[in-house]
C-alpha positions in Angstrom: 22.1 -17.4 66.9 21.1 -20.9 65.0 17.5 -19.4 64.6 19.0 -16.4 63.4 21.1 -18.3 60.8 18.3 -20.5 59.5 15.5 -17.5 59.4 18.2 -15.7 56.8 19.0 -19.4 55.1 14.7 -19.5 54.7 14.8 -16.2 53.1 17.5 -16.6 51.0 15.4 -20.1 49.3 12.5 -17.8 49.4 14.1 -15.2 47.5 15.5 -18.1 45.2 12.5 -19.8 44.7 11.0 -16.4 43.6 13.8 -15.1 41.3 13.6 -18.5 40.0 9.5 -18.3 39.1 9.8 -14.6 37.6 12.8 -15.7 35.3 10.8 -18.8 34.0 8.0 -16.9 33.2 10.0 -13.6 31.4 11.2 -16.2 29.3 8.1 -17.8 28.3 5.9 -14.7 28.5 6.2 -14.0 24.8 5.3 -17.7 24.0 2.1 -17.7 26.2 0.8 -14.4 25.3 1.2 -15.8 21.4 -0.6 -19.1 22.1 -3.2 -16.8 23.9 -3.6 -14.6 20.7 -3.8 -17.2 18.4 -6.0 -19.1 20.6 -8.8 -15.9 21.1 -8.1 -14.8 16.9 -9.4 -18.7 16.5 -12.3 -18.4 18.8 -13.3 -14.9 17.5 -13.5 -15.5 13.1 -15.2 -19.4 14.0 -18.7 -18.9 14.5 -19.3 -22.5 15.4 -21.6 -22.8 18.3 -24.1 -19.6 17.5 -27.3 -19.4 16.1 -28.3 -17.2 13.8 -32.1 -15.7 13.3 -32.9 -13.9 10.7 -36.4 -12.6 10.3 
């Protein structure tokens, strides 16, 4: 029975632990995908780094 009771206390954490991981990131989700946006709108209109030929 004690194995019993600490396999369910294990998956209860577990399930914890996860609920705990999704919530943090549906609440900073918005945040990141902004700072991702911003961050690829920066690398796309600055043309530092590239060469340009023209013949």
């Amino acid at each position: 029975m004690k194995a019993a009771t600490g396999e369910l206390q294990l998956t209860v954490i577990t399930m914890i632990a996860i609920a705990a991981i999704i919530g943090f990131f549906w609440i900073l989700w918005p945040q990141i995908q902004e700072s991702i946006k911003t961050q690829w709108t920066n690398i796309n209109s600055d043309y530092t780094g590239y060469i340009v030929v023209r013949k």
